[in-house]
ROVEXGU-656936 format. One line per 3 residues: their letters; for each residue x, y, z of C-alpha. Coordinates in nm, 2 decimals, decimal comma, m for minus. Each point is the difference from the previous one (the first is absolute). Example, Ala and Ser with C-alpha at 12.3 -4.5 7.8 and 13.67 -1.06 7.14 Angstrom:
as) 1,23/m0,45/0,78  0,14/0,34/m0,07
REM end
This chain:
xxx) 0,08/m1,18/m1,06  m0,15/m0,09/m0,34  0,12/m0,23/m0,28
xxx) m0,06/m0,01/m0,37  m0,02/m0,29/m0,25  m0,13/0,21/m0,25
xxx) 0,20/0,13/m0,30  m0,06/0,36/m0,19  m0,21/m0,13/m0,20
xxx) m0,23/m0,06/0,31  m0,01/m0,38/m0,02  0,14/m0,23/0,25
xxx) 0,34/m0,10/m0,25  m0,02/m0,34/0,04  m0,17/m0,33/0,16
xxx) 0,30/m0,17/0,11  0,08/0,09/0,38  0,35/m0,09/m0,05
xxx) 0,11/0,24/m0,28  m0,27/0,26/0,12  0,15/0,32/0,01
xxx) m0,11/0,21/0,34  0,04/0,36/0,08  0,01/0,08/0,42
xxx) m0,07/0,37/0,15  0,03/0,05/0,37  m0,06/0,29/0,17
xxx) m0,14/0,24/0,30  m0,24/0,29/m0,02  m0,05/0,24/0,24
xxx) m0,27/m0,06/0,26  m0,15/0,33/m0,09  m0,04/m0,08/m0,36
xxx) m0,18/m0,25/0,06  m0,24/0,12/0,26  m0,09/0,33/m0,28
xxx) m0,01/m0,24/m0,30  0,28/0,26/m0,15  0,23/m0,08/m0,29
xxx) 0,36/m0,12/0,06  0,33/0,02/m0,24  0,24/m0,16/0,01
xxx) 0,23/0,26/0,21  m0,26/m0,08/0,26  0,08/m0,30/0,07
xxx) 0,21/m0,23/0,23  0,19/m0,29/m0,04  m0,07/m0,04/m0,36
xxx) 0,11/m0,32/m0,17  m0,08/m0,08/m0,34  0,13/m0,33/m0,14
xxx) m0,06/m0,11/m0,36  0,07/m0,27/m0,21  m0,04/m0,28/0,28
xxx) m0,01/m0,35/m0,21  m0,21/m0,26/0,11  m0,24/m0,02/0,33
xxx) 0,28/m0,19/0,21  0,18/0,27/m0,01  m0,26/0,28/0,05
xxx) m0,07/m0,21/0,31  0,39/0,05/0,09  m0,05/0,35/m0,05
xxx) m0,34/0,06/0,19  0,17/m0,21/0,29  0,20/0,32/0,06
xxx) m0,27/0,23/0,10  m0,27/m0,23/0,10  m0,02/m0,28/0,27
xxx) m0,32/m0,14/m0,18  0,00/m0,02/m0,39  m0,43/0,01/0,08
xxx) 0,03/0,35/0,12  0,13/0,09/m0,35  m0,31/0,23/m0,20
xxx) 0,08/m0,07/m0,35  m0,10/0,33/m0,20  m0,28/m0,16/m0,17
xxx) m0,13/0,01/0,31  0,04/0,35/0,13  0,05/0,34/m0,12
xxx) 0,35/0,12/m0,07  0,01/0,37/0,15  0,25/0,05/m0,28
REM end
């Protein structure tokens, strides 16, 4: 799961965590992707979730809640590559 504060321009859109804007992308890749380092579309995929437009970090933390028992486990995507 990754999340994104940062807008098109590439710049986190604001410094006020309560009208922050997020973005949230969950999803599972094949074992055997990952194990030969091979690309992976989006038809590759499972249980694909992409949520945008989440207002403020109270409720990203709402959302999160959802798919993760620990908000700690979360890797933000400035903190790890996006295989997509």
């Amino acid at each position: 799961m990754t999340v994104s504060a940062v807008g098109s321009n590439l710049y986190i859109n604001t410094s006020n965590p309560t009208t922050m804007v997020f973005w949230l992308r969950k999803y599972e890749v094949p074992d055997e992707y990952i194990e030969n380092d091979w690309d992976v579309s989006d038809d590759e995929l499972t249980n694909s979730i992409h949520v945008i437009g989440i207002v403020g970090i109270e409720a990203l933390e709402e959302i999160v809640s959802k798919y993760l028992n620990d908000i700690v486990l979360l890797d933000v995507d400035w903190k790890c590559d996006n295989p997509l």
